[in-house]
C-alpha positions in Angstrom: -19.0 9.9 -19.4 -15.7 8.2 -18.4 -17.0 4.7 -18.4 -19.4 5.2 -21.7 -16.2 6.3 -23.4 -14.1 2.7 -22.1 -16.9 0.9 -22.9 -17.3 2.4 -26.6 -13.4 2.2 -27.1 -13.5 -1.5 -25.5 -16.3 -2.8 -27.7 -16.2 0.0 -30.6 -15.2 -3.1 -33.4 -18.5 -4.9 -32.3 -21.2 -3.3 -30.9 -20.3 0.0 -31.0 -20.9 0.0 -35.0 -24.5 -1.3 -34.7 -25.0 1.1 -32.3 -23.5 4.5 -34.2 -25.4 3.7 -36.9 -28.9 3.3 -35.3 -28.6 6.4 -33.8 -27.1 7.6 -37.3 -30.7 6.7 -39.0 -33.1 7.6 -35.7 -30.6 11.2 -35.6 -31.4 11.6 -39.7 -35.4 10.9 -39.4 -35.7 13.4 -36.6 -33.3 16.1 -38.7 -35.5 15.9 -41.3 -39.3 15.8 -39.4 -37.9 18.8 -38.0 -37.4 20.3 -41.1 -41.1 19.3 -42.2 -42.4 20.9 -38.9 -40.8 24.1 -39.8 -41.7 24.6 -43.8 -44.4 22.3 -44.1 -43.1 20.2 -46.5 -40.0 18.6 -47.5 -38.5 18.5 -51.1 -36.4 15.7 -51.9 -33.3 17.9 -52.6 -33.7 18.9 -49.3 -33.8 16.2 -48.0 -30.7 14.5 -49.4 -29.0 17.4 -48.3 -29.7 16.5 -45.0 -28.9 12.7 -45.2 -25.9 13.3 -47.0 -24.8 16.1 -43.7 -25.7 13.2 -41.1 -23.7 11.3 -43.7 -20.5 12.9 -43.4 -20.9 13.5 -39.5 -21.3 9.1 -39.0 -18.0 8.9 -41.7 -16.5 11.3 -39.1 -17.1 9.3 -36.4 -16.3 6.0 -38.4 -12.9 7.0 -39.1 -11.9 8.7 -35.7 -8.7 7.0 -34.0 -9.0 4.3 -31.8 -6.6 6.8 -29.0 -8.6 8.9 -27.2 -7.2 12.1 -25.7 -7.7 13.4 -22.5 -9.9 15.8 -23.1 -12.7 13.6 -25.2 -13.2 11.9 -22.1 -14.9 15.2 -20.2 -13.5 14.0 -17.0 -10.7 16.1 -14.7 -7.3 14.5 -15.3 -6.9 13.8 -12.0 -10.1 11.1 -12.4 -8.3 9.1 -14.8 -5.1 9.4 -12.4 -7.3 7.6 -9.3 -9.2 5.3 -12.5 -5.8 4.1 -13.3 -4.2 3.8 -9.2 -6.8 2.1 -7.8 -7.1 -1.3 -9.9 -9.7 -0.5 -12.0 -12.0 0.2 -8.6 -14.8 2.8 -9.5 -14.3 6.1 -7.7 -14.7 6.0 -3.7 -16.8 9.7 -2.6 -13.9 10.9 -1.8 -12.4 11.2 -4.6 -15.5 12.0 -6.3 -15.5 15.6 -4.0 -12.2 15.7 -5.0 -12.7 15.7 -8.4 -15.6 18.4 -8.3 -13.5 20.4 -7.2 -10.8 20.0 -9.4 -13.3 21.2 -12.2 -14.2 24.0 -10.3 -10.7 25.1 -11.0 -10.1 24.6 -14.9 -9.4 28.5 -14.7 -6.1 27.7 -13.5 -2.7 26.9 -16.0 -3.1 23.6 -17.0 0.8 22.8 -17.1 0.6 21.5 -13.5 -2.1 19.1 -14.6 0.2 17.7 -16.6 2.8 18.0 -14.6 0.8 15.9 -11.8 -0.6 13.3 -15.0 2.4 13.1 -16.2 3.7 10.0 -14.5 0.5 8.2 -15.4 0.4 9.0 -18.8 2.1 6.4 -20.2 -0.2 4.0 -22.2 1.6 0.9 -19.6 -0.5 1.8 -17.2 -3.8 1.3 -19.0 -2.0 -2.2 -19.5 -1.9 -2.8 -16.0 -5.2 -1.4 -15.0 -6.7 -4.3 -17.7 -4.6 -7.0 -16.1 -5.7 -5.9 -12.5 -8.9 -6.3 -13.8 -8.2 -9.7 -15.1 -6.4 -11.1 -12.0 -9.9 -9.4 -9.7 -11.8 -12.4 -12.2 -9.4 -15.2 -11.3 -10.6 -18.0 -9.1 -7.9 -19.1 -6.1 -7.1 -22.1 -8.0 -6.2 -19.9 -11.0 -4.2 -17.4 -8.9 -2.3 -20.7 -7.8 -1.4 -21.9 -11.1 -0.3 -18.8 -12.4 2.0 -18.5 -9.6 3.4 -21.7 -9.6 3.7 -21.2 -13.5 5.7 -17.6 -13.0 8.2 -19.1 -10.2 6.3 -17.3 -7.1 5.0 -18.3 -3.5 1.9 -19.6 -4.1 0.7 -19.8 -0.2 -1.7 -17.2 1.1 -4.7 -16.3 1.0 -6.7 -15.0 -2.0 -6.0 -11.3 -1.3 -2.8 -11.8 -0.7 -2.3 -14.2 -4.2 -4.1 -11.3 -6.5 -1.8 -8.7 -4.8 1.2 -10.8 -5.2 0.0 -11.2 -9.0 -0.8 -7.8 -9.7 2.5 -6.7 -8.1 4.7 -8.8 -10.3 2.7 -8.2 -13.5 3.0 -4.3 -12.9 6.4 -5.0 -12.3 7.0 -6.9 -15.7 4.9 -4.1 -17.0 7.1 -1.3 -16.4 10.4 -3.2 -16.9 9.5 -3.8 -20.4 8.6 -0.3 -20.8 11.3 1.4 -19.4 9.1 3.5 -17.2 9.9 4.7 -13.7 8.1 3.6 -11.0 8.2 7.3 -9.4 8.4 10.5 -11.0 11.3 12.0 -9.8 9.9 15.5 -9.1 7.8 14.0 -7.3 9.9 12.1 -4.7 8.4 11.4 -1.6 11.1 11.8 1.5 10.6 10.0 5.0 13.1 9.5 7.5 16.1 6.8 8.2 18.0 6.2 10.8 22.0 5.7 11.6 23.8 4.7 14.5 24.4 8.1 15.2 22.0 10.5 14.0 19.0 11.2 12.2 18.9 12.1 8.6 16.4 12.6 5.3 16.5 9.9 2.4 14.3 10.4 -0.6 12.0 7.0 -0.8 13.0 6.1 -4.8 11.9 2.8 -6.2 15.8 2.5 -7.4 17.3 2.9 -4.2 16.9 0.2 -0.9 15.1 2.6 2.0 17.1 1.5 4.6 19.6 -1.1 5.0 18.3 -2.7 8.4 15.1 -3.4 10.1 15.2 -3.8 13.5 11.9 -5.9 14.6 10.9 -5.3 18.6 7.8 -6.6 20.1 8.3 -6.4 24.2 6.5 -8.7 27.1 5.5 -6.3 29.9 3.6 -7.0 33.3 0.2 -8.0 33.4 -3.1 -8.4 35.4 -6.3 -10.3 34.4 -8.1 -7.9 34.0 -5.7 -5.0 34.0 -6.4 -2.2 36.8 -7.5 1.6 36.2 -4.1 3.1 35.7 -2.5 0.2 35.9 1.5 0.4 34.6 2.9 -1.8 32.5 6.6 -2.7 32.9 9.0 -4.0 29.9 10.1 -7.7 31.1 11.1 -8.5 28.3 13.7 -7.1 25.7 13.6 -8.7 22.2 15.6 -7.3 18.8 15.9 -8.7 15.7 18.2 -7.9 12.7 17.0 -8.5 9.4 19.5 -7.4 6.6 17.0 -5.2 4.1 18.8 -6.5 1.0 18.8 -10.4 1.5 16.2 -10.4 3.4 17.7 -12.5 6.2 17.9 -12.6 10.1 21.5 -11.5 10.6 21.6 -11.1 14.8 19.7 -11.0 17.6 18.9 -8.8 21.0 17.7 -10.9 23.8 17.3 -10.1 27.6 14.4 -9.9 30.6 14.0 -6.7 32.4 13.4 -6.6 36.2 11.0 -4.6 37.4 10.6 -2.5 40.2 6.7 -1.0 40.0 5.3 -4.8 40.0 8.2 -6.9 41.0 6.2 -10.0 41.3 4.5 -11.5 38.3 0.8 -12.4 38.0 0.2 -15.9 37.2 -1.7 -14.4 34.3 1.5 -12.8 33.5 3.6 -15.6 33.7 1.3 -18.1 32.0 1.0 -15.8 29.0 4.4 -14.8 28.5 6.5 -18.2 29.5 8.5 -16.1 31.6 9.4 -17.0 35.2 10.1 -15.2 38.2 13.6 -16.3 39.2 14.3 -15.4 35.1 13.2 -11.5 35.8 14.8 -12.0 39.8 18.2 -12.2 38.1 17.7 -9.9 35.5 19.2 -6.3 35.0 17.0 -3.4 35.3 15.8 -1.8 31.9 18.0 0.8 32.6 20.9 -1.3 32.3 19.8 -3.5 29.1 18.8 -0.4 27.3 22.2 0.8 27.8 23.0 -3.0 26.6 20.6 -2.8 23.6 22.5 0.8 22.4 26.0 -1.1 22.6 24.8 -3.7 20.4 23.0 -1.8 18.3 26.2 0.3 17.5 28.0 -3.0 16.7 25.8 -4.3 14.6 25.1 -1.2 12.4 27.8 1.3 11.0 27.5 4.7 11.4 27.4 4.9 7.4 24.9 1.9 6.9 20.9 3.0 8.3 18.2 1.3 10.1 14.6 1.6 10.9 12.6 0.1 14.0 9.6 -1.8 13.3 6.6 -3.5 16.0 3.7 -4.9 14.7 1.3 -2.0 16.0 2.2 1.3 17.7 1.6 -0.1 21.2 5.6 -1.3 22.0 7.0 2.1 21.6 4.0 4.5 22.0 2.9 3.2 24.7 5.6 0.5 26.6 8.7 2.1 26.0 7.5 5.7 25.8 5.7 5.1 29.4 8.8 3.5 30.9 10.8 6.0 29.7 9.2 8.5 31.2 8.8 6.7 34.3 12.0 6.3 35.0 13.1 9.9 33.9 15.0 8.5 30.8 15.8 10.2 27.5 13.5 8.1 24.8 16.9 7.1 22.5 16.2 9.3 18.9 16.0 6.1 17.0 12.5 5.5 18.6 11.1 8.7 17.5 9.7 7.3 14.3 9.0 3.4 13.5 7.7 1.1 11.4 4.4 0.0 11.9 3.9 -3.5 10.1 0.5 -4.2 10.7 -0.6 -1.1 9.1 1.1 -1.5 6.7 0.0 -5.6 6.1 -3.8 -3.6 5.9 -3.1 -1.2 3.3 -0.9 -2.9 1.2 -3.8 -6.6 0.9 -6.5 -4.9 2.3 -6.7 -7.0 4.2 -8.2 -5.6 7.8 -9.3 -7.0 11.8 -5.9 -8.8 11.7 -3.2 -9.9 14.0 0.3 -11.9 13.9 -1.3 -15.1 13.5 -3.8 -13.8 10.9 -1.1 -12.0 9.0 0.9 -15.2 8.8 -2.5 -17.3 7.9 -3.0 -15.0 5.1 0.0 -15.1 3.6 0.1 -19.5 4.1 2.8 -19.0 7.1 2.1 -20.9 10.7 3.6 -19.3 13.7 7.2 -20.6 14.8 8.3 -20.9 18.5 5.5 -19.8 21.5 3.0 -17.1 21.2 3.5 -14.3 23.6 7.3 -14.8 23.7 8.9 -11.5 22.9 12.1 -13.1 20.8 9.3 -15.6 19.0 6.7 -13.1 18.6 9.9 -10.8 16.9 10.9 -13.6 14.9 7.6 -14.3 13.3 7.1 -10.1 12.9 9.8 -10.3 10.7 8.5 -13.1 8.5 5.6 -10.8 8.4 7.1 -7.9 7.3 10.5 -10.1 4.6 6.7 -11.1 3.0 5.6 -8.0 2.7 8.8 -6.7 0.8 9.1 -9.7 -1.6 5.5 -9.1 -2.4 6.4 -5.7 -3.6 5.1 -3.7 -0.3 7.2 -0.6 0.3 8.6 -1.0 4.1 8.4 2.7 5.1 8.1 4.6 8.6 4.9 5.4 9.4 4.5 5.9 13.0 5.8 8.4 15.4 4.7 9.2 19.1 0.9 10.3 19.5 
């Protein structure tokens, strides 16, 4: 019923007129054989009385607004909402259940219903569901043009140039509208981090989230294959600053770890990383350079200003850190609790899936800079990652915390 009603509205100045009034004359012949079925016969008064009723119902019809309400459309509020928020996409099972349900509970006050439609109410957004659909029909040389005609990065991949379009158009959208991007009794709250403490932020399109990433992707020791069991040591400690505002590298955490499990590289391990054995021999334990990496930290970040961690996977902290931490009998520092995790958040905000750091910078038209499988490079490049993401319009939240 949804789509019939879109597709009537879309076309109702064309088609839709030859239509209505076919059925007008097939739904006036079968008004009136009916009527011959039950008396027998038909008198011509009659008759014209019935025309002139099917008459009135197609001038009715004719004259109805071009608007139609919510509830003309016989679909659950919440199945325009997903219509609307998911590019003009048909419905996905899920949501399909979903909705089912929903109409099993029309009993219920419909004030919250509106109060959950209400941010999607606006007529903008049927704007931008038509432009979505527009961009999804756009060839990649198309995509290109109109990027290069609206002043934006025109590298990437053909996801990434239809998200990059739809994400400025929706943005133009709104502006001109004066609409909110977020309902503020809706605000969704995560959490940020200062040098000192923890503490709750509400996630408002208004307002920066944070107002420092730090990017972190650690070398550890390795075997080819690895063991059963076998632990991995941090060798290497890499941090980068990237100021959230500008959007810019602003310092950087560098040092090798020595460690005492596996004290003697692999070839494997030293082939894949870069790193040399006299580099860890002379190193400080992790111990001392996570002692190092705090101190900095603390300099680089006030206790007023907040920052976020972010690794391309959960694997650094979940899994390196956490496991060295433990291993050693250390506290985990509270500002690796919770983390960003940039490659998850690469896949849902393109859709685009399978991927790693040199797919993510091949999709958005980016090379890799420095060596592969050098902590500081691999950081570096993360963030190139993740300053794309943000100037594309993605939302740079936490989204990962220990498993």
């Amino acid at each position: 019923m949804f789509y019939g009603n879109i597709i009537c509205r879309t076309f109702r100045n064309k088609h839709c007129k030859d239509f209505v009034a076919t059925s007008f004359y097939k739904n006036t012949r079968t008004l009136i054989k009916n009527k011959m079925s039950e008396n027998g016969n038909v008198t011509n008064d009659e008759e014209s009385a019935v025309i002139k009723r099917s008459t009135d119902q197609q001038n009715e019809i004719s004259t109805k607004p071009e608007i139609i309400k919510d509830d003309e459309l016989n679909v659950p509020t919440t199945t325009k909402l997903t219509q609307i928020t998911r590019d003009g996409a048909p419905p996905t099972s899920s949501e399909i259940t979903s909705n089912d349900n929903d109409q099993q509970q029309q009993h219920q006050p419909q004030q919250s219903a509106a109060v959950n439609y209400s941010q999607f109410s606006h007529p903008v957004y049927k704007k931008i569901s038509a432009a979505n659909g527009r961009i999804n029909r756009m060839s990649k040389d198309e995509l290109i043009d109109a990027l290069k005609y609206l002043g934006l990065n025109p590298n990437g991949s053909s996801d990434v140039l239809q998200k990059r379009l739809k994400m400025y158009t929706k943005k133009q959208h709104l502006k001109e509208s004066n609409v909110n991007k977020r309902d503020n009794s809706n605000k969704n709250t995560d959490t940020t981090i200062t040098a000192d403490t923890t503490r709750t932020t509400s996630l408002m399109a208004t307002k920066k989230y944070t107002d420092f990433y730090i990017v972190i992707d650690f070398e550890a020791t390795c075997e080819e294959p690895n063991p059963p069991g076998y632990f991995h040591e941090i060798i290497e400690f890499p941090a980068v600053l990237v100021d959230a505002q500008t959007l810019e590298i602003v310092s950087e955490f560098h040092h090798y770890c020595r460690p005492k499990v596996n004290p003697t590289l692999t070839e494997f391990c030293k082939q894949l990383t870069g790193i040399t054995q006299i580099q860890v021999d002379s190193s400080s334990t992790f111990e001392t350079v996570l002692k190092r990496f705090d101190k900095w930290l603390k300099e680089q970040v006030s206790p007023e200003q907040n920052f976020v961690i972010a690794t391309d996977g959960p694997w650094d902290i979940d899994r390196f850190l956490k496991n060295q931490c433990r291993q050693l009998k250390l506290d985990i520092p509270h500002y690796f609790q919770r983390w960003v995790n940039i490659r998850k958040h690469f896949n849902n905000f393109y859709k685009i899936h399978q991927v790693n750091v040199d797919a993510m910078l091949a999709n958005l038209g980016l090379t890799f800079v420095g060596r592969p499988h050098s902590g500081i490079d691999d950081s570096r490049n993360i963030a190139r990652i993740m300053m794309e993401l943000i100037r594309d319009g993605g939302e740079i939240v936490i989204n990962e915390t220990f498993r």
